[in-house]
C-alpha positions as CSV (number, residue, x, y, z in Angstrom):
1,X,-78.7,145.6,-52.2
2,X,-75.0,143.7,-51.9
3,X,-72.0,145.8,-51.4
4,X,-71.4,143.7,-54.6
5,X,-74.8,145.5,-56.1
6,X,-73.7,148.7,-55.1
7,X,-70.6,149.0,-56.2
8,X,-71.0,147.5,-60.0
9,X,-74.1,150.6,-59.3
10,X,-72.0,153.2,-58.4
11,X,-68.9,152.6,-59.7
12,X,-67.6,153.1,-63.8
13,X,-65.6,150.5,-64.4
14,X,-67.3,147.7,-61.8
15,X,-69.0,145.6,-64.3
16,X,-66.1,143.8,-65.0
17,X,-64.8,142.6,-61.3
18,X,-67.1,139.7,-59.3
19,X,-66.3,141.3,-55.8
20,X,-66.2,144.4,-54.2
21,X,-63.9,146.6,-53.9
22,X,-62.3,146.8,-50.0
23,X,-62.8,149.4,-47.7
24,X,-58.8,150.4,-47.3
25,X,-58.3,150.2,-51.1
26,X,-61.3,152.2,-51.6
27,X,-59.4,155.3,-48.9
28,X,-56.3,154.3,-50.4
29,X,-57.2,154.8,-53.7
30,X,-59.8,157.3,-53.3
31,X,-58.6,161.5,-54.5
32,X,-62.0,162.8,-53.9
33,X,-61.5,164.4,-50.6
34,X,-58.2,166.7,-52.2
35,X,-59.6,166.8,-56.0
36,X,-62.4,167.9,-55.4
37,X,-61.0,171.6,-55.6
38,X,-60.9,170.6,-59.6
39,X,-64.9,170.8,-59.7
40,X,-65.3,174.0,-61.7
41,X,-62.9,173.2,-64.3
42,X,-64.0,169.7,-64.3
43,X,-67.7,171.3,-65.3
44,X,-65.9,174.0,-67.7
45,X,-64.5,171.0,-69.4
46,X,-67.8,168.9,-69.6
47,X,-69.5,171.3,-71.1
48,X,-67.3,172.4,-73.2
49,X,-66.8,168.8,-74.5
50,X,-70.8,168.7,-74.6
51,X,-70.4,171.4,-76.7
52,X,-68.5,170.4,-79.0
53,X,-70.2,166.4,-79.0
54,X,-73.7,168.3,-80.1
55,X,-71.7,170.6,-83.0
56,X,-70.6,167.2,-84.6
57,X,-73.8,165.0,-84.0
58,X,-73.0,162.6,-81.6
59,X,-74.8,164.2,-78.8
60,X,-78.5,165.4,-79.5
61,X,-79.2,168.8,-78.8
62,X,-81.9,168.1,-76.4
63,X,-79.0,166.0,-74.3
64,X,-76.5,168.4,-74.7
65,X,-79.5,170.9,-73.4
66,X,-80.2,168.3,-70.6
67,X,-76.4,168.2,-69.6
68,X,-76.1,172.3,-69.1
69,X,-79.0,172.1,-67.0
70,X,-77.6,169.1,-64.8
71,X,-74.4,171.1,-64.0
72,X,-76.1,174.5,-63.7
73,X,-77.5,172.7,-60.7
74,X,-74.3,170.7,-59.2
75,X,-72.7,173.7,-59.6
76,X,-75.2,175.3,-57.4
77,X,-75.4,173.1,-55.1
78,X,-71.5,172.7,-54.7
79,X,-71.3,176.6,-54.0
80,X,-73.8,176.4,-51.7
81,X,-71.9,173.2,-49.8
82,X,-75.5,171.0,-50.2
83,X,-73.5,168.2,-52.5
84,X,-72.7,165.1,-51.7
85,X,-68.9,164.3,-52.0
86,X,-69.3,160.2,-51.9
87,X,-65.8,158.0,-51.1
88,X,-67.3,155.4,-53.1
89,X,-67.0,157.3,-55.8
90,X,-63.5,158.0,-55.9
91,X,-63.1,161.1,-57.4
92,X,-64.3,164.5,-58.4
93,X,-65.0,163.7,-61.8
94,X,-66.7,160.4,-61.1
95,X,-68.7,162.2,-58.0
96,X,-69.9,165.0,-60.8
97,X,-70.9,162.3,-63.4
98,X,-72.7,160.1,-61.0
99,X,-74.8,163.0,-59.8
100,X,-75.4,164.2,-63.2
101,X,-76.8,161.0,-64.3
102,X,-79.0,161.2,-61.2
103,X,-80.9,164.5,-62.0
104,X,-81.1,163.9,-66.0
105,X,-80.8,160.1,-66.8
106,X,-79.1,158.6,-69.8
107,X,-78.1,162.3,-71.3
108,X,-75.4,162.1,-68.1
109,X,-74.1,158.9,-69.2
110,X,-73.8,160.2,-72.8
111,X,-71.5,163.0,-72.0
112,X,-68.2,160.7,-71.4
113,X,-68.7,159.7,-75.4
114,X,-65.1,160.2,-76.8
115,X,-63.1,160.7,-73.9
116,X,-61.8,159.0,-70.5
117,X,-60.9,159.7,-67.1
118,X,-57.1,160.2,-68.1
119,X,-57.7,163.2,-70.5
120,X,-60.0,164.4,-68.3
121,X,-58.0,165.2,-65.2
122,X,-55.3,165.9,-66.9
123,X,-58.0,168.7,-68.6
124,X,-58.9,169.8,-65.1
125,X,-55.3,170.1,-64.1
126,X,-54.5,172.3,-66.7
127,X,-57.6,174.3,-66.4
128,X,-57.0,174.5,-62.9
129,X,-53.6,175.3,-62.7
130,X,-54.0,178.1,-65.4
131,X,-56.7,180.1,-63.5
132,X,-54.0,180.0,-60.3
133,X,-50.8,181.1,-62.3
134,X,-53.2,184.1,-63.1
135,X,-53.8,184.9,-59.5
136,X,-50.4,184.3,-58.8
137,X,-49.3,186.8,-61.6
138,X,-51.7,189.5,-59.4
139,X,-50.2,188.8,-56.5
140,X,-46.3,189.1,-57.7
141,X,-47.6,192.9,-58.9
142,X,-48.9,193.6,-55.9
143,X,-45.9,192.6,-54.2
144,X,-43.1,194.3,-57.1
145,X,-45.7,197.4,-56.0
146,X,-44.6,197.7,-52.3
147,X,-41.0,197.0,-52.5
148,X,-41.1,200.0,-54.7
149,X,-42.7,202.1,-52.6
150,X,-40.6,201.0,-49.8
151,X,-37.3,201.5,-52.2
152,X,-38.6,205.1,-53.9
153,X,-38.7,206.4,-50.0
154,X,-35.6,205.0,-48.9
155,X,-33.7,206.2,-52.3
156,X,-31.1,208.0,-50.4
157,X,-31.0,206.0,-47.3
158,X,-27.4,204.6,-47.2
159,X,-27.1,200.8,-46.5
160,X,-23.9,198.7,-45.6
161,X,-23.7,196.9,-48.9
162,X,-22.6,193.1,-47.8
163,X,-20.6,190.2,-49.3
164,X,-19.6,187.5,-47.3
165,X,-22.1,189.1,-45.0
166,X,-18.7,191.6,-44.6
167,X,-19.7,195.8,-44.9
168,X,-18.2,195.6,-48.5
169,X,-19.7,199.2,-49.9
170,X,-22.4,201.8,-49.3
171,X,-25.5,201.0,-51.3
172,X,-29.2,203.1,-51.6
173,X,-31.9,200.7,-49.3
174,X,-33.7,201.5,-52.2
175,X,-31.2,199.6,-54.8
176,X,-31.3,196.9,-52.3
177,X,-35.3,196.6,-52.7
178,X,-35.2,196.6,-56.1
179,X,-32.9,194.0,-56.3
180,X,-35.9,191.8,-54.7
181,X,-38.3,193.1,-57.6
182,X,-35.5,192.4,-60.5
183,X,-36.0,188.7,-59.1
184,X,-39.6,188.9,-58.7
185,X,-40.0,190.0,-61.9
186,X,-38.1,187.1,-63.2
187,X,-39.9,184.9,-61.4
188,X,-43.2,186.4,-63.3
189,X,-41.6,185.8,-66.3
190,X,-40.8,182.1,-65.9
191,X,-44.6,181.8,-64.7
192,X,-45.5,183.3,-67.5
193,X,-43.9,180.4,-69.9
194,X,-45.9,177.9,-67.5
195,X,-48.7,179.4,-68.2
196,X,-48.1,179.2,-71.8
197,X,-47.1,175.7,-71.7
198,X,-50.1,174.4,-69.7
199,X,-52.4,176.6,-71.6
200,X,-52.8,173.2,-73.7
201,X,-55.7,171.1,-74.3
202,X,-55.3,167.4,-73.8
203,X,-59.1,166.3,-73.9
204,X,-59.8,164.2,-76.9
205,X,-56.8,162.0,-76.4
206,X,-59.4,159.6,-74.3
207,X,-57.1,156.9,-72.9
208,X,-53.9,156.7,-74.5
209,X,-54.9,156.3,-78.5
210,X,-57.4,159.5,-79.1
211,X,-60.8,158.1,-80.4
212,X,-62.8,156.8,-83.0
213,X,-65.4,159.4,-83.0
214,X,-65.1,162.5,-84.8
215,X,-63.6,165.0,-82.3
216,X,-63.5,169.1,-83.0
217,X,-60.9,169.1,-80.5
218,X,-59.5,172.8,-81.9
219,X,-63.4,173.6,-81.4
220,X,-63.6,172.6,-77.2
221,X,-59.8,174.5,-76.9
222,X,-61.3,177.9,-78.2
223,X,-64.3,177.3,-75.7
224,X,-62.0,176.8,-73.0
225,X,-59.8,179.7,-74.0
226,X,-57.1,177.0,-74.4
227,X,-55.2,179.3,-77.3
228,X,-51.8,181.3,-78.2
229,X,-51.3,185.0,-78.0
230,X,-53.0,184.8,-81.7
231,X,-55.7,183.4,-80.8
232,X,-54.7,179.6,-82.1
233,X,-56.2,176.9,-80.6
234,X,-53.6,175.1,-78.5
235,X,-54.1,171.5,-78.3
236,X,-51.9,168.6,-77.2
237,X,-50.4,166.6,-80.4
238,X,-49.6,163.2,-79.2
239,X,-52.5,161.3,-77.6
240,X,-49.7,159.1,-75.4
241,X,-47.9,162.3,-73.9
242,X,-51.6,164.0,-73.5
243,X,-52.5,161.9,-71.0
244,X,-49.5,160.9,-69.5
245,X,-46.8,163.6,-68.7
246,X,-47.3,166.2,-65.7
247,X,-44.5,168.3,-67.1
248,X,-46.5,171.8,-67.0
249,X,-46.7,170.4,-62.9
250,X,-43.0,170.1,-62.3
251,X,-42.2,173.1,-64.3
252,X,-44.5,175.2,-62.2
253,X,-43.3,174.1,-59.2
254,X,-40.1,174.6,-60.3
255,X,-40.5,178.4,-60.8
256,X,-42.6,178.3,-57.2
257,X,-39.7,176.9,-56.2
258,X,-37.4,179.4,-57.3
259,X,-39.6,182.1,-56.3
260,X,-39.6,180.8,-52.8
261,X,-36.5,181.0,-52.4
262,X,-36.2,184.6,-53.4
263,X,-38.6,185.0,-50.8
264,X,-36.7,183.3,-48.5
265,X,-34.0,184.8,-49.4
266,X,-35.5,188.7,-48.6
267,X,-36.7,186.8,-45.4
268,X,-32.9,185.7,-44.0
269,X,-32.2,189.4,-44.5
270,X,-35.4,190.9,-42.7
271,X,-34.7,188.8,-40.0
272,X,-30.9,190.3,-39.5
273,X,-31.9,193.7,-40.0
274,X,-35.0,193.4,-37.2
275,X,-32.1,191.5,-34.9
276,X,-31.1,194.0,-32.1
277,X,-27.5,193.7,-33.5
278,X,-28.4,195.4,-36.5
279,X,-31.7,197.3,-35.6
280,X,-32.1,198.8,-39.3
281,X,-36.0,197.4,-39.6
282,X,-39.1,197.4,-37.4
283,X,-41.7,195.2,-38.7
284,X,-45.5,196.1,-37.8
285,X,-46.6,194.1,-34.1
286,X,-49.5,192.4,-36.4
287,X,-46.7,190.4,-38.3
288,X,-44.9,189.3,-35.3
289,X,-45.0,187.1,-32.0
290,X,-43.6,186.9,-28.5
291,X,-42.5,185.0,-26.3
292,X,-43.6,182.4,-23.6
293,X,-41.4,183.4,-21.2
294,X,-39.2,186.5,-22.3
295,X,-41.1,189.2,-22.1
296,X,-39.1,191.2,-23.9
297,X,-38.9,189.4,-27.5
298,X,-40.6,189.9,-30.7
299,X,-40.0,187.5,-33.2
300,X,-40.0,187.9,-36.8
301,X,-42.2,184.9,-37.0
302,X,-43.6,185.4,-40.5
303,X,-40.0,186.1,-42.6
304,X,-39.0,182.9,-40.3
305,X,-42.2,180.8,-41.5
306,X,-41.5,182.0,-45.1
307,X,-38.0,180.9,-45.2
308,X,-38.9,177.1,-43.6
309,X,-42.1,176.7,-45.9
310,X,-39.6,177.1,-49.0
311,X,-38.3,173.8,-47.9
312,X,-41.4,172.6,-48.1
313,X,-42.3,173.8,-51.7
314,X,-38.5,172.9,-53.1
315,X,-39.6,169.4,-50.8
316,X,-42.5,169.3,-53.7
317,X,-40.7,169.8,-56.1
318,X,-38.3,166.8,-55.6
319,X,-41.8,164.7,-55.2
320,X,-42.8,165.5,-58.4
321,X,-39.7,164.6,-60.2
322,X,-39.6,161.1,-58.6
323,X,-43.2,160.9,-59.4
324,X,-42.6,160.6,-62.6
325,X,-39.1,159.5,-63.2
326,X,-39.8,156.0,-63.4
327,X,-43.1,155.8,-65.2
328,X,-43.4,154.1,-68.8
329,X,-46.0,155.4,-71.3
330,X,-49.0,156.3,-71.0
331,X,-51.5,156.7,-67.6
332,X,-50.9,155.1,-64.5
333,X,-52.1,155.8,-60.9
334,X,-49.1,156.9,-60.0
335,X,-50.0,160.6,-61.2
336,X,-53.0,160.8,-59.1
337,X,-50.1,161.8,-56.5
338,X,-49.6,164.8,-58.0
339,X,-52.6,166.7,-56.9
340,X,-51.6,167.0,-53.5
341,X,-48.3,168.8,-54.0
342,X,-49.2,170.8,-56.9
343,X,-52.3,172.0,-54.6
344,X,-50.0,173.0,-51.3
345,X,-47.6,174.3,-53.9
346,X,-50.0,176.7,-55.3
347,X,-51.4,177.6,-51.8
348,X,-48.2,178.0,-50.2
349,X,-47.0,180.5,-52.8
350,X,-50.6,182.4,-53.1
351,X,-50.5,183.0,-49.2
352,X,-46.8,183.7,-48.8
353,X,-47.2,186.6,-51.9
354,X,-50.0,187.9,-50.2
355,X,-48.9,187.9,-46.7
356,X,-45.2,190.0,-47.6
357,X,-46.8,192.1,-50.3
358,X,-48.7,193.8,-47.2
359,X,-45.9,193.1,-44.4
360,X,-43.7,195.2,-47.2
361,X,-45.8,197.8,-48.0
362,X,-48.5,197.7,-45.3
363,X,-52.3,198.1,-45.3
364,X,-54.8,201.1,-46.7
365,X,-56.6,202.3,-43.8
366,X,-60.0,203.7,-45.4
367,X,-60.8,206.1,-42.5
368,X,-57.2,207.9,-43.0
369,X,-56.3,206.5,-47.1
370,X,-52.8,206.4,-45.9
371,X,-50.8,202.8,-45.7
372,X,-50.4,201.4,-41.6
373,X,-47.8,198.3,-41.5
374,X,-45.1,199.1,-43.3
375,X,-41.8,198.0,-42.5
376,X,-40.1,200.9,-40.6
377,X,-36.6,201.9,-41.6
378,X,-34.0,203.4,-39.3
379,X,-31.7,205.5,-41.6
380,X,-29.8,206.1,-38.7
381,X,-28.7,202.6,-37.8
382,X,-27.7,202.0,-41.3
383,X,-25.6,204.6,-41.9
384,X,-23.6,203.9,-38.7
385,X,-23.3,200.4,-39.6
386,X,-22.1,201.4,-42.8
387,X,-19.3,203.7,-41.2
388,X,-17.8,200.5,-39.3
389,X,-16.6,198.4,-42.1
390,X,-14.3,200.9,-44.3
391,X,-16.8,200.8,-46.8
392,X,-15.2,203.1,-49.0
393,X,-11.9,201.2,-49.6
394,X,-12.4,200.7,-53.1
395,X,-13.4,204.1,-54.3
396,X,-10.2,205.4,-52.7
397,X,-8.5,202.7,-55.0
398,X,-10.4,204.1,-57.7
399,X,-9.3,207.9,-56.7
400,X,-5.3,206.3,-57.1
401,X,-6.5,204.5,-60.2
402,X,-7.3,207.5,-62.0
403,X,-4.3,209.2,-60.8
404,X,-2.7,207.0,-63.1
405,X,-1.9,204.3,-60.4
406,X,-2.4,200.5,-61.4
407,X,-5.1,199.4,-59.9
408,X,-3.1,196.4,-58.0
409,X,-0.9,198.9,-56.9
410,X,-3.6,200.6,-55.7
411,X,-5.6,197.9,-53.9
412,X,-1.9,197.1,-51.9
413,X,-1.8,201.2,-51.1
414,X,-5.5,201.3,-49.8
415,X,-5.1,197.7,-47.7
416,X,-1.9,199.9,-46.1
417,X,-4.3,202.7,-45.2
418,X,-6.6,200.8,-43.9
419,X,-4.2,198.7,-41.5
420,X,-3.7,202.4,-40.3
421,X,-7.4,203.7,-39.7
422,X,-7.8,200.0,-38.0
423,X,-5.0,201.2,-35.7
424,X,-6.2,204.3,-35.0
425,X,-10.2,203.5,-34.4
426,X,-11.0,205.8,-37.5
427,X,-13.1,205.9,-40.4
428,X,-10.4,206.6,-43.6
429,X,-12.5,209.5,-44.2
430,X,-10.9,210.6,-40.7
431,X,-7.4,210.2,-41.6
432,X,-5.4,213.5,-41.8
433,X,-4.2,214.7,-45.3
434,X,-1.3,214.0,-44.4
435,X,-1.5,210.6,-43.1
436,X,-3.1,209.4,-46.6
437,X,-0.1,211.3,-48.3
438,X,2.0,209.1,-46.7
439,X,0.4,206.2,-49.0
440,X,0.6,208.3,-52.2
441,X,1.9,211.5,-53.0
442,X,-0.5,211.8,-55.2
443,X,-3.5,212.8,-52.8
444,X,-5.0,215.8,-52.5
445,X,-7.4,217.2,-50.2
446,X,-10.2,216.0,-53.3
447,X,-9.6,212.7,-51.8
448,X,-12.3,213.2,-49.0
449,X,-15.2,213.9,-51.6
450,X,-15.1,210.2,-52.7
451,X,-14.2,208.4,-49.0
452,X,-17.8,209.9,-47.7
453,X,-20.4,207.1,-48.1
454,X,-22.4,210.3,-50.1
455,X,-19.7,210.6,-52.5
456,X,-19.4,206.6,-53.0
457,X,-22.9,206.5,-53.3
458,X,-23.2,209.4,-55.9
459,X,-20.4,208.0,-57.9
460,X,-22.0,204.8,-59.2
461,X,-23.7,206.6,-62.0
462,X,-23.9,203.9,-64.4
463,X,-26.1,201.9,-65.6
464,X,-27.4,199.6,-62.9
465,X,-25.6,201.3,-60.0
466,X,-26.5,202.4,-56.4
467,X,-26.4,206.2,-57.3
468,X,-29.7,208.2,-56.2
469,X,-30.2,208.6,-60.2
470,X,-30.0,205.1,-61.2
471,X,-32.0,204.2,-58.7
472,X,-35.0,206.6,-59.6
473,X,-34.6,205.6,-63.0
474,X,-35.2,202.0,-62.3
475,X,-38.5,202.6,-60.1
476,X,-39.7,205.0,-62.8
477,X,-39.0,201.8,-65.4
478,X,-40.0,199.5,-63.0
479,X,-43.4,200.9,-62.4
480,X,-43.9,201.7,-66.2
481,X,-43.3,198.2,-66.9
482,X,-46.2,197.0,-64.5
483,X,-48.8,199.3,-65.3
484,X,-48.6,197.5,-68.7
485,X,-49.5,194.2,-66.4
């Protein structure tokens, strides 16, 4: 047989073309090496198509028989790693078809009747993409869990509240975990709305125009649990955007994105606390390194890894985008680049969750059912670090404010005072009476109750505050809100 013979064999669309395609075109044009990953939902979407062809007549039902049969065994033989991925074949859904044809004859060749290659991937995207957003979902539980277990222990630890990386107040460690789940939770959120998005069936659209055969397309979305919180089929309205636009792609990347960079964010912050010049964390030997020549070192190598891989996935994101900024309507190659991305984006995210959810809140040990791993706290270091910045400046503005002081006034009185405690190497809570006087007559000994970090702490009772009570409240609504998950 010709390369010629084997190609117009083997290949879909070779009838048309008098030589052979060449061996560099063939690897540069080739997906089946990376889309291969797509092969369950590419089967999930055959046979739900085969389905739905045998319900309207145009597939008998000893094909459609035939067909289930066929992929029962490709999908056996995929799991067990016995099929043959071919080059030549381009891509997953081409490799599954040829093969299919192979073990049951024309019935194979009958199951691409109303529908092409371009509302088939994008199909197998969607299907794809769906089943990871709701692994992902898992994962941001399981990571909301152990930053509030790590903040509903450290509730009254007292942490040097920053801005402008400058001790600004005292906050509860615990309010600053939680602050990671409010964003995590948001992040679920926007996830959720991809999912809902992409939870759309495009299959039926066939190239660009739909089809000339009478399609049930509502029928293959309900089989592929492509439907609304109501149970409405969801299918794709416009055969030309169907098959064209990776929208649902960008978006989720987008919120992967975003999510990332909340990560990265809690990851610039592990890495100062660890840092001998703050020494509030330890983080368990198992997530760390050392070094090739100083002894010494342990470097937080994972929080490090996590903050440079959100590059990467923001990096992904701007592909995307330019992937399909300049592309008219409808198909073109140019999308098969978006597998690649999407797929590292996904993976990326899905290891990252997993790795901090138990770097934050550690590992069960079945012989002792306690968690091992956890990120150590040092109260201690904290609270001293807290002490160093006059981090009670405001509430003694507060105390003159409701002494019936202006609060500009009162900001100018406390900058005074603490111009003095700067002077004399003291905290303002270790100011004499007397001294603080001096400011405004209108101190009284009461005035030491609020300059303690305790009393700061105890006095944001409000809704949203660092106060011990706010703070159980909020992992009390917090954890209420993801059993419901």
């Amino acid at each position: 047989m010709t390369q010629n013979q084997f190609d117009k064999k083997n290949q879909a669309w070779s009838a048309l073309f008098s030589e052979p395609m060449s061996d560099l075109v063939k690897r540069y044009t080739a997906s089946v090496f990376f889309d291969k990953r797509l092969w369950q939902a590419d089967i999930a979407g055959s046979l739900a198509h085969a389905e739905m062809l045998c319900h309207q007549g145009i597939l008998s039902a000893q094909d459609h028989a035939s067909i289930g049969a066929g992929m029962q065994r490709i999908r056996e033989e995929i799991e067990s790693g016995q099929f043959d991925w071919q080059l030549d074949l381009e891509d997953v859904h081409l490799n599954i078809e040829a093969r299919l044809t192979q073990l049951i004859g024309d019935a194979g060749k009958r199951l691409h009747t109303g529908r092409s290659r371009n509302d088939q991937v994008a199909t197998d995207v969607r299907l794809w993409l769906r089943d990871e957003l709701d692994a992902i979902r898992v994962l941001l539980v399981e990571l909301q869990c152990a930053l509030i277990e790590v903040a509903e222990q450290n509730v009254e630890v007292i942490l040097p509240g920053f801005t402008h990386l400058q001790v600004a107040q005292p906050v509860s460690f615990g309010h600053h975990m939680l602050a990671y789940v409010e964003m995590f939770s948001r992040d679920a959120q926007r996830l959720a709305d991809v999912r809902r998005r992409t939870n759309c069936l495009p299959l039926g659209a066939a190239a660009l125009a739909g089809t000339s055969y009478p399609l049930d397309r509502e029928r293959v979305a309900i089989s592929l649990g492509m439907v609304d919180e109501h149970g409405v089929p969801c299918v794709c309205q416009n055969s030309l955007d169907a098959v064209s636009d990776r929208d649902f792609a960008i978006e989720f990347t987008a919120a992967a994105s975003l999510c990332m960079v909340h990560i990265s964010r809690m990851s610039e912050e592990l890495i100062l606390w660890m840092s001998q010049n703050f020494g509030f964390i330890k983080i368990a030997d198992r997530f760390t390194t050392g070094s090739s020549i100083m002894p010494q070192k342990k470097n937080p190598d994972v929080p490090e890894l996590a903050r440079g891989k959100t590059g990467r996935v923001v990096g992904h994101l701007m592909g995307l985008l330019t992937l399909m900024k300049g592309q008219p309507l409808a198909y073109n190659k140019d999308n098969q680049e978006d597998k690649e991305p999407l797929f590292d984006t996904v993976d990326t995210l899905k290891d990252t969750l997993r790795i901090f959810a138990e770097m934050v809140g550690g590992q069960l040990n079945p012989a002792t059912g306690l968690k091992e791993g956890a990120i150590t706290v040092n109260a201690q270091a904290m609270e001293r670090a807290a002490l160093k910045g006059y981090a009670t400046a405001t509430d003694l503005a507060d105390y003159l404010v409701k002494k019936g002081l202006p609060f500009r006034d009162a900001h100018e009185t406390v900058a005074h005072a603490v111009k003095a405690a700067v002077a004399h190497q003291v905290d303002l809570s270790e100011l004499p009476l007397a001294v603080l006087q001096g400011f405004h007559a209108s101190i009284e000994q009461d005035v030491y109750d609020c300059l303690s970090l305790r009393g700061s702490l105890n006095a944001r009772d409000v809704l949203g505050g660092t106060a011990p009570n706010q703070v159980r409240l909020q992992i009390a609504r917090h954890r209420q809100r993801l059993a419901g998950v």
